[in-house]
ZADOVEX-756762 format. One line per 10 residues: their letters; for each residue x, y, z of C-alpha. Coordinates in steps of 0.2 Angstrom, whole numbers, always signed. Layout:
N
A) X:Y:Z | ...
This chain:
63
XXXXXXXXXX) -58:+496:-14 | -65:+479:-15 | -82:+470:-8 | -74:+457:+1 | -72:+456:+20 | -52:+463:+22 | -57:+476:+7 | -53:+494:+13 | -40:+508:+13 | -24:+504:+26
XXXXXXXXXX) -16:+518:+30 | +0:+511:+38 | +7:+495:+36 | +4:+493:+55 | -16:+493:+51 | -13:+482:+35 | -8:+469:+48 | -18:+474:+63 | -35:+472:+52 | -30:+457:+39
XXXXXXXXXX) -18:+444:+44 | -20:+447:+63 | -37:+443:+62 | -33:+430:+52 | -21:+421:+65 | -40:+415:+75 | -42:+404:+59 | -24:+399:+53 | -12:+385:+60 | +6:+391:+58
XXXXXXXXXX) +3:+407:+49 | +5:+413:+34 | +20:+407:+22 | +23:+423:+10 | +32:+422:-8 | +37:+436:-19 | +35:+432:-37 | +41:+447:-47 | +43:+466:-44 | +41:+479:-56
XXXXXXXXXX) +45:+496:-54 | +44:+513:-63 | +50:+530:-55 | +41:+529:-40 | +28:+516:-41 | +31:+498:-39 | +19:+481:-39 | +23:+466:-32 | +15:+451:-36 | +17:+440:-22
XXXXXXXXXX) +5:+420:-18 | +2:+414:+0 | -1:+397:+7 | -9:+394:+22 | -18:+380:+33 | -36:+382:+41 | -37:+377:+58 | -47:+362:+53 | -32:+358:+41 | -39:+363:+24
XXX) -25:+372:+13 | -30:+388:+7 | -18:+397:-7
């Protein structure tokens, strides 16, 4: 499931947050601002494609 640090299988959505943006809150000033771009669903499966936006501590903006 991916290379990258957060990369891994989540359970629960409770362990999505616990282990991505929870560890992420040491790094970011004022969270994380979500946006959802589109949905798309079929029977029982659904994507959501969704951007972020962010601010580093040391006030660089990360998307």
């Amino acid at each position: 499931m991916g290379t990258q640090p957060l990369a891994g299988v989540y359970n629960s959505k409770n362990d999505f947050l616990k282990y991505t943006f929870k560890r992420f809150s040491r790094i970011l000033k004022g969270g994380v601002v979500q946006k959802v771009n589109h949905i798309l669903n079929s029977n029982d499966t659904a994507v959501v494609e969704m951007t972020a936006r962010s601010t580093l501590d040391g006030g660089i903006m990360a998307k």
